[in-house]
Structures are given as structure tokens and as C-alpha cells.
C-alpha positions as CSV (number, residue, x, y, z in Angstrom):
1,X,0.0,0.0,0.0
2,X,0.9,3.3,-0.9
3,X,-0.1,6.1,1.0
4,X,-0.6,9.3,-0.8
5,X,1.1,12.4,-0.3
6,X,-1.3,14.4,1.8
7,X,-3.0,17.0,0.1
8,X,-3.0,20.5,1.1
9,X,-6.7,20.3,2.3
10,X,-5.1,17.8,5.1
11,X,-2.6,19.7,6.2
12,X,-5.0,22.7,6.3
13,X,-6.9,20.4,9.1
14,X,-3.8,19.6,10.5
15,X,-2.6,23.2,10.8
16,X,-6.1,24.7,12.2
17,X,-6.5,21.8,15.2
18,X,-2.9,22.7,15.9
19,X,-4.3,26.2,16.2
20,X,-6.9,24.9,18.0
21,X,-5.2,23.0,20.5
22,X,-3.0,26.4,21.2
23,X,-5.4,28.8,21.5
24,X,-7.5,26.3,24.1
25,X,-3.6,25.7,26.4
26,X,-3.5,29.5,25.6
27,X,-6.7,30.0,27.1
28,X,-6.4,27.6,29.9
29,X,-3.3,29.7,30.7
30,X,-4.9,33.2,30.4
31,X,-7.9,31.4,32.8
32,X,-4.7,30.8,35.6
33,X,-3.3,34.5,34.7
34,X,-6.4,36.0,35.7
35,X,-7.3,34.0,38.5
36,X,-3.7,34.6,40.0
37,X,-4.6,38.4,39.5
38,X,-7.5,38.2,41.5
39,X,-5.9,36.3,44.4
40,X,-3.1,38.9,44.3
41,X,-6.0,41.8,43.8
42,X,-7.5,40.5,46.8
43,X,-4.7,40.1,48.8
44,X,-3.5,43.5,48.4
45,X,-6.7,45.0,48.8
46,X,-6.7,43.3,52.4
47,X,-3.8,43.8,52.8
48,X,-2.9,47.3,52.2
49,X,-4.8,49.0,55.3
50,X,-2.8,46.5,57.2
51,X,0.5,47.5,55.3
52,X,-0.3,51.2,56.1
53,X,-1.3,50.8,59.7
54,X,2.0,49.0,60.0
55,X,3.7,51.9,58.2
56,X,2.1,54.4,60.4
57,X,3.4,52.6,63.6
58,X,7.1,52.1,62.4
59,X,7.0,56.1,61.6
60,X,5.9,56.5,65.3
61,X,8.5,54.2,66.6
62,X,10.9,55.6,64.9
63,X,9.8,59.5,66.1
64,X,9.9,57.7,69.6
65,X,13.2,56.3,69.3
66,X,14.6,59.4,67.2
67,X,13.0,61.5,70.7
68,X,15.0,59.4,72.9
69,X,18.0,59.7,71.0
70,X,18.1,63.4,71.0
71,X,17.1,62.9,74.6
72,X,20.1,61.0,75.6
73,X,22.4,62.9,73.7
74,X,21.3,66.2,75.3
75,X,21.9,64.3,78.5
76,X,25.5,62.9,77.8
77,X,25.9,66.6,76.3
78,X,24.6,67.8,79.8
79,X,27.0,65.3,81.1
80,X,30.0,66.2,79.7
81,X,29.5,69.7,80.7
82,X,28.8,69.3,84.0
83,X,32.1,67.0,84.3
84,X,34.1,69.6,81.8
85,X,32.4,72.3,84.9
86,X,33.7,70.1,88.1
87,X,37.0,69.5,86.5
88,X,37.5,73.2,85.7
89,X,36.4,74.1,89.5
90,X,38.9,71.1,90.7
91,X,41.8,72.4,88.9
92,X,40.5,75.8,89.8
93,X,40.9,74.5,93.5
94,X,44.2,72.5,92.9
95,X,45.8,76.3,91.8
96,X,44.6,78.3,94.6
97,X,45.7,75.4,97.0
98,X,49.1,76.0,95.5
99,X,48.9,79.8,95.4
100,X,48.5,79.3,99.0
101,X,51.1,76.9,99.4
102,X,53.9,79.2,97.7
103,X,52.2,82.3,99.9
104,X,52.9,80.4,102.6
105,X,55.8,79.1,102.4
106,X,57.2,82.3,101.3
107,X,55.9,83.7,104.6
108,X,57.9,81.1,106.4
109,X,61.2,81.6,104.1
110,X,60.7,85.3,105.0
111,X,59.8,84.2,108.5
112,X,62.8,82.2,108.6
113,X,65.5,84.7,107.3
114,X,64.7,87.1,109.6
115,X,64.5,84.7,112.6
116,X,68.0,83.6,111.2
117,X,68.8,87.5,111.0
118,X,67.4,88.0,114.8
119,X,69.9,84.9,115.7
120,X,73.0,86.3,113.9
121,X,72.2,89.8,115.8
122,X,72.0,88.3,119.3
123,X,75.0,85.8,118.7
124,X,76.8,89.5,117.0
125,X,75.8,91.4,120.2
126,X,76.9,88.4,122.9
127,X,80.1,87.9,120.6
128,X,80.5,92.1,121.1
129,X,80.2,92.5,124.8
């Protein structure tokens, strides 16, 4: 048996169930597109006030926490002032201290020369008579 070369009214058929048979796995697929759309539609739709309220409360945490930063910084600020204050008054201290010191222990050089003056007189004046 022969079989005849098929004739162009065949492959015609052959060609339009191929079509056929594309356009329904294209449908099919366009059927999945859309109802993937509407899930996501859906979910975003239910989603989105709970997406903004979320939004809403990370912008208020972070004007809490941005608060207590500036908070503690003015503190450490206040901090570092106060100490930069008490160690200015300290060394402010230690110097008079010293002032006072070398004050006094000029009075007692002073004090002491003349007492040693005072000696050499008398031991000048028992050494004259």
C-alpha cells in the first residue's frame, strides 16, 4: 500500500487543530493568569490597610526612638558639661591650693630669714660685749 502524499486540504486540518489546541492551552493559561490576578488583587486589597497601619506605627517608633536619642544625647551633652564644669572648678581649686602653698611658704622663708637675722644679731651682740 501506498499512501498518498497528503494534500494541502489535510494539512489545512492539520494546521487549524494545531491552532486549535494552542489557542485552548492559551486560554487555559490566560484562565490561571487572571485567576492569579485576582488572588493577588485580593490580597492586596486586604492587605494594604494592614500594610499602612504597619507603616504608620514604624514612623511613630521611629519619632519615639529618634526622641530618645536626642534625649540622651542632650543628657551625655549635659553630662560632659557638668564634668568639663567640676573638673575646671577642681583644677581651679588645685591652683589656689598651690597659690596658697607658695604664699605660705614664702611667709615662712621670710619668716625664717629674719628669725635667722634675729639669731645672727644676738650671737653679734653676745660675741660684742
Amino acid at each position: 500500500m501506498t499512501t498518498n502524499p497528503p494534500s494541502e486540504l489535510d494539512e489545512i486540518k492539520a494546521i487549524l487543530r494545531t491552532v486549535a489546541e494552542q489557542q485552548v492551552t492559551l486560554q487555559k493559561q490566560q484562565e490561571r493568569s487572571q485567576h492569579q490576578l485576582d488572588d493577588l488583587r485580593e490580597i492586596l486589597q486586604t492587605s494594604i490597610p494592614d500594610l499602612t497601619d504597619m507603616v504608620g506605627t514604624v514612623l511613630n517608633n521611629m519619632d519615639e526612638y529618634t526622641a530618645e536619642i536626642r534625649a540622651s544625647m542632650a543628657a551625655f551633652q549635659a553630662a560632659i558639661t557638668a564634668d568639663r564644669a567640676d573638673r575646671i572648678t577642681e583644677r581651679l581649686a588645685e591652683t589656689r591650693a598651690r597659690n596658697e602653698f607658695r604664699s605660705d611658704m614664702r611667709g615662712l622663708q621670710n619668716e625664717s630669714r629674719n628669725l635667722l637675722r634675729e639669731l645672727a644679731n644676738l650671737r653679734r651682740d653676745e660675741r660684742g660685749h
